[in-house]
N, C-alpha and C positions, 0 to 999 in steps of 0.2 A: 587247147581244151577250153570249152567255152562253159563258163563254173558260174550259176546264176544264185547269189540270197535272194527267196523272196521278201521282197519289203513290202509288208501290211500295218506300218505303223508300231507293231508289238515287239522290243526288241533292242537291246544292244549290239544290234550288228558289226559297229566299226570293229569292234574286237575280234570278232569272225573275220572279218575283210582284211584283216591284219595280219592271223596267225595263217588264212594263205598267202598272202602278199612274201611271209614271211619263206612261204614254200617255191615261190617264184609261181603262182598264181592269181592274177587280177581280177579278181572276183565282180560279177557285175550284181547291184543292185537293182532290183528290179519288180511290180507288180503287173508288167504288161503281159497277157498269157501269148503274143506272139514269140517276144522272148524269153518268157518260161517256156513254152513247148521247143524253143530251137537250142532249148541248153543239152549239153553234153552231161549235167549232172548239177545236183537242184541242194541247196541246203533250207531248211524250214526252219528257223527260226525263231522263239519265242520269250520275250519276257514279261511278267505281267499278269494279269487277271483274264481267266479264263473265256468269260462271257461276252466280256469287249473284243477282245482279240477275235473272237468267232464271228463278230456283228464284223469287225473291219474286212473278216472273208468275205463275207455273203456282200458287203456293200461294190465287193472289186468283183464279185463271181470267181473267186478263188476257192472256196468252198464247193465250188463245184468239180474245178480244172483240178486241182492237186488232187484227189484220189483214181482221175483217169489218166495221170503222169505213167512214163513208160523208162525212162530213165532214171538211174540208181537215183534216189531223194534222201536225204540225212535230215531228220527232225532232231531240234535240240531243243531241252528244258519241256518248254510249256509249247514247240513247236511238237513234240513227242506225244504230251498229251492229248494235244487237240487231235493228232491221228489217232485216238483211241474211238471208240462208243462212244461212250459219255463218261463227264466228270462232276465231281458234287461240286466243283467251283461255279458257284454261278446257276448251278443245277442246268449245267452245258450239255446239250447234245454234241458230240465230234464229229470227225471228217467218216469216223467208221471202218480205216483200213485194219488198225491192231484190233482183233475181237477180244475183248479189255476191257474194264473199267480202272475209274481212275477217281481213287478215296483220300479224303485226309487223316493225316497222319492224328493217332489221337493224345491227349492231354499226358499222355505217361513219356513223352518222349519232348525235347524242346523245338519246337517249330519257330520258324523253321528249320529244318537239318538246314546247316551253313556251314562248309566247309570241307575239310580231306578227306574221305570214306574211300573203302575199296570194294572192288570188281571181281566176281567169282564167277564161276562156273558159266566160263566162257564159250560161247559156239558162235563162230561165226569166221570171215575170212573179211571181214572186219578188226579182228583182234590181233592179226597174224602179228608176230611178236613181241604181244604183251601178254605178260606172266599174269598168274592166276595169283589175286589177290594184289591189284596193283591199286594206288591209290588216284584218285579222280577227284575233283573241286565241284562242290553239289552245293546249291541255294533252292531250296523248292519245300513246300508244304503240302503236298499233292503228291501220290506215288502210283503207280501203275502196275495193277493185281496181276498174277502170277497167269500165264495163258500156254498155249503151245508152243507160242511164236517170240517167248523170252531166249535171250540169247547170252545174256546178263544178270546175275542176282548182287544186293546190297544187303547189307543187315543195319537197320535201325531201329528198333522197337520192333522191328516184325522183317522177313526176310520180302525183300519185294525185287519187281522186275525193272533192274536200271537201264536196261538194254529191247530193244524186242527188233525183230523183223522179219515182213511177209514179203513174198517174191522181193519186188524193188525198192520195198521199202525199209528205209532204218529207221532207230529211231533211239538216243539216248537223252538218257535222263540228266547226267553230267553234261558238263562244259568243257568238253575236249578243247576250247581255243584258250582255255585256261587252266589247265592240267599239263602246262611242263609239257617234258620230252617223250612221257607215255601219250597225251593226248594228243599230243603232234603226230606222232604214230598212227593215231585212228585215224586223222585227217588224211594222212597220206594214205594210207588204207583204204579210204572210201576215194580215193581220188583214181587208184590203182581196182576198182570192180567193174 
């Protein structure tokens, strides 16, 4: 299987590269759209400030390529957001696949949420055997409003969409290459769609 991160600068990838290394997966880093279009299955990636991260699409023409991707794509963090509409980071327009917006979290709650939070009201075959209410490793100050295409809810100050996705695309808000043997789960998950 031929497994592509795209590399746009924005991101902790080694960690991702590792926790499939870890699945007997060698993950290729990559921002060439020859070999993003010849991947088997795409991870999106993101850490970081919203508005930059979107200038380093448009600068590769990635902002173009990933929303006509045709194979299963995994967005994580602030990879997830940028597939939304738009986000007030930055006051970002996104890639536009989730029909979403994506707000910050406000002053009643500590930003950022950092840490262990759980997973509810699962739909997807993405989740296939994680329990309902399992616990996930979350850093983000930025959450993704509630749409058709949730597949995931969290509760922190307000119930929001940790999860979404349309046809081929995922997208979570946690860091499955760092959530233990549930997040490892998801990984193999989406390896297996």
């Amino acid at each position: 299987m031929k497994l592509v991160i795209i590399n746009y600068g924005a991101g902790n990838i080694k960690s991702i590269q590792f926790a499939f290394k870890r699945l007997g997966i060698d993950a290729i880093l990559s921002d060439s759209p020859e070999e993003i279009l010849a991947a088997d299955k795409i991870i999106f990636p993101g850490v970081g400030e919203a508005s930059s991260a979107m200038n380093m699409l448009k600068e590769t023409g990635l902002d173009v390529l990933i929303p006509q991707l045709k194979q299963p794509v995994l967005g994580i963090c602030l990879g997830m957001q940028l597939l939304c509409e738009y986000t007030e980071e930055g006051n970002t327009k996104g890639l536009g696949v989730f029909k979403t917006n994506v707000k910050r979290f406000d002053n009643n709650v500590k930003v950022p949420q950092m840490g262990w939070n759980v997973i509810k009201e699962l739909k997807s075959d993405l989740f296939k055997g994680i329990k309902e209410n399992e616990y996930m490793y979350l850093v983000h100050s930025y959450y993704a409003e509630h749409c058709e295409e949730t597949i995931a809810t969290t509760d922190y100050g307000l119930n929001y969409a940790s999860a979404l996705q349309h046809k081929n695309f995922y997208g979570v808000q946690f860091h499955p290459e760092k959530s233990s043997l549930a997040g490892e789960q998801i990984l193999k998950n989406f390896l297996a769609l």
